[in-house]
N, C-alpha and C positions, 0 to 999 in steps of 0.2 A: 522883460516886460510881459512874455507869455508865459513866463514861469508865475512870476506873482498875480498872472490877471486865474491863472489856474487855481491856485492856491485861495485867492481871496473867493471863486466860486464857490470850489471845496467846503472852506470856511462855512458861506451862507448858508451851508446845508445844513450844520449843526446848528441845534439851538442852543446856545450860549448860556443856559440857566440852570442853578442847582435848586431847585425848589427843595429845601432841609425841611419845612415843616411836610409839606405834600408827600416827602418822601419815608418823613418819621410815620406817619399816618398810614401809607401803604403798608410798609411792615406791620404794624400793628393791626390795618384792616386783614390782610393776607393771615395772622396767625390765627386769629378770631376766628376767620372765616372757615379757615383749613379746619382748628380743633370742632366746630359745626359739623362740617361734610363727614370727619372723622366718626364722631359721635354715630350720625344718623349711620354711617357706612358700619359701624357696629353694628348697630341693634339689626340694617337689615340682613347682616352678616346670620346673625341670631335668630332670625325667621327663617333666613332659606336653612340654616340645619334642622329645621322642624321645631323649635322651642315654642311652645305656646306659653311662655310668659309674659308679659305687658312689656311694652318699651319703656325704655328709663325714662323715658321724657310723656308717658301716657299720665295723665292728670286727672279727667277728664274727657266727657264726650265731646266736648268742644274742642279742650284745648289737649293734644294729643300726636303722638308724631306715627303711629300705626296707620292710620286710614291713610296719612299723605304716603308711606311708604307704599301700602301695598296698592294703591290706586294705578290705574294709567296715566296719570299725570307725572308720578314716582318715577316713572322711566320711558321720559320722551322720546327717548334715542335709542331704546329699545337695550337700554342697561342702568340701573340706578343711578338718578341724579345725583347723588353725593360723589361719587367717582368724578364728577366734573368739580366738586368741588375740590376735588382732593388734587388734581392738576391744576385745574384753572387761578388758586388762588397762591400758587405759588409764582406767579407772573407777577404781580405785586408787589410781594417779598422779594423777589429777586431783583427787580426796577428800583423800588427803596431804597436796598442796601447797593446797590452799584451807584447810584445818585452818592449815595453820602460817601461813597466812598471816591466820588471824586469826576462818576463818569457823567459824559454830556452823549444825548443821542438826538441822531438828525432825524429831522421833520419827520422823513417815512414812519422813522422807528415811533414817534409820538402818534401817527393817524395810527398806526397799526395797532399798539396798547391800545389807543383810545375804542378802536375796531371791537377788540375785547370787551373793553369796559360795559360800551352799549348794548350788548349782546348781551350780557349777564344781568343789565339793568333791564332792558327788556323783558330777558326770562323771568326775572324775580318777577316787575309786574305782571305777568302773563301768573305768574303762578300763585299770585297772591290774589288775582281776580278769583283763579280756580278752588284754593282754600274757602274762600270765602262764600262765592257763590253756587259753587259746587260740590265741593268736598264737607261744605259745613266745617269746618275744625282749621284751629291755628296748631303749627306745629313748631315746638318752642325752638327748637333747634331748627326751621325755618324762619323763625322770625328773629332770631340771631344771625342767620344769613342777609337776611332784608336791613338790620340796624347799621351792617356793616358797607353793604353793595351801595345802598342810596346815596350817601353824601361823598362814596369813592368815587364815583358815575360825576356831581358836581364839582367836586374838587378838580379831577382831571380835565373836564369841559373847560373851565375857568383857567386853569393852568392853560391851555392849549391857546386861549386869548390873550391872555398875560404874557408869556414868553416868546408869540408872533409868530407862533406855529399856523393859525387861523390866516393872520395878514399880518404882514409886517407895518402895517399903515399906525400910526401913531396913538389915533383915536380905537380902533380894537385892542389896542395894549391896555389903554386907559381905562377902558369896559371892563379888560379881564380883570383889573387891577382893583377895580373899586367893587365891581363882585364879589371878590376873596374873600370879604370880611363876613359878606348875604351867604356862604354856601352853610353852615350851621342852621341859619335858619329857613336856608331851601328845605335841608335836609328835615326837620323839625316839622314845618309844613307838610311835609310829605307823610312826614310819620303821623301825624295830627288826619291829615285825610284816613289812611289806611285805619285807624281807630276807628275814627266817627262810620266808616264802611261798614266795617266789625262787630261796631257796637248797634246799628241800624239793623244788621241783620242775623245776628249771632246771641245778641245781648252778651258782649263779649267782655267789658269790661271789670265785671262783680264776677268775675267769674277768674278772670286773669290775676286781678289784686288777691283771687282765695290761693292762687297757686304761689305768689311774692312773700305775700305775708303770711 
């Protein structure tokens, strides 16, 4: 009886769910993201050997990824943000692909991802206020960081309701559960605000579409 009452503790630790889509999506946000930080970790590769060429992603005075690089915002921690890219987003990929491949991880393991998550959703908005109201200029391979970190940040929040990571109580399953379908258009809303920011004070918009088409 103290073997099984052990056992069935153990048990409640893990959460018992393969989220396949949430995890197809990880992968796929983590490579996105990584080839981003890669990118940018090039070009500022390219400026520290002295090259005075334009960054590949320089378009424009607005939209531009030289000003974010060489700013103070470019390295908050006192070394190129892209390096966190270059780590950070392979937490994702590696959670993904161990999901599909079969793994379940208990509760801690889910706050602590999650720990991650909101720390980089954070940063992102911290740095998209900064882009925007400080830096003047969108940096494309930043805002290929932002397309991808936003709806990772809801997805997971929602996942962490839905599989009783939050509470096991019935009624917070149900929450996360009927969310799942709103995180698209969290994420869309969100991206809808950061435009209308952009474009209020950037005129950012005619200027983005010159760079698409």
């Amino acid at each position: 009886m103290q073997t099984d009452a052990i056992i069935a503790i153990m048990h409640s630790r893990v959460i018992d769910s393969r989220p396949k889509i949430l995890a197809i999506w990880l992968v796929v946000a983590g490579v996105v993201g990584w080839i981003a930080a890669f990118a940018l970790t090039l070009d500022k590769l390219d400026k520290a050997a002295g090259s005075t060429a334009a960054a590949s992603c320089d378009f424009s005075i607005v939209v531009q990824c030289s000003a974010n690089l060489d700013s103070a915002q470019g390295s908050v921690f006192g070394f190129p943000n892209p390096l966190l890219g270059l780590t950070g987003w392979m937490a994702p990929i590696v959670v993904g692909m161990a999901i599909l491949a079969g793994a379940r991880f208990a509760r801690w393991f889910w706050w602590a991802f999650f720990a991650g998550i909101t720390f980089a959703f954070g940063f992102v908005l911290w740095l998209i206020s900064q882009s925007i109201y400080v830096l003047g200029t969108l940096c494309p391979w930043c805002m290929v960081t932002w397309l991808v970190t936003i709806p990772t940040f809801y997805a997971v929040a929602v996942h962490l309701l839905r599989a009783g990571v939050v509470s096991d109580h019935p009624r917070a399953r149900a929450v996360g559960t009927a969310l799942s379908a709103w995180v698209p258009l969290m994420a869309f809303v969100t991206y809808l605000v950061v435009l209308l920011l952009a474009q209020m004070r950037l005129d950012a918009i005619p200027q983005l579409i010159d760079v698409i088409f």
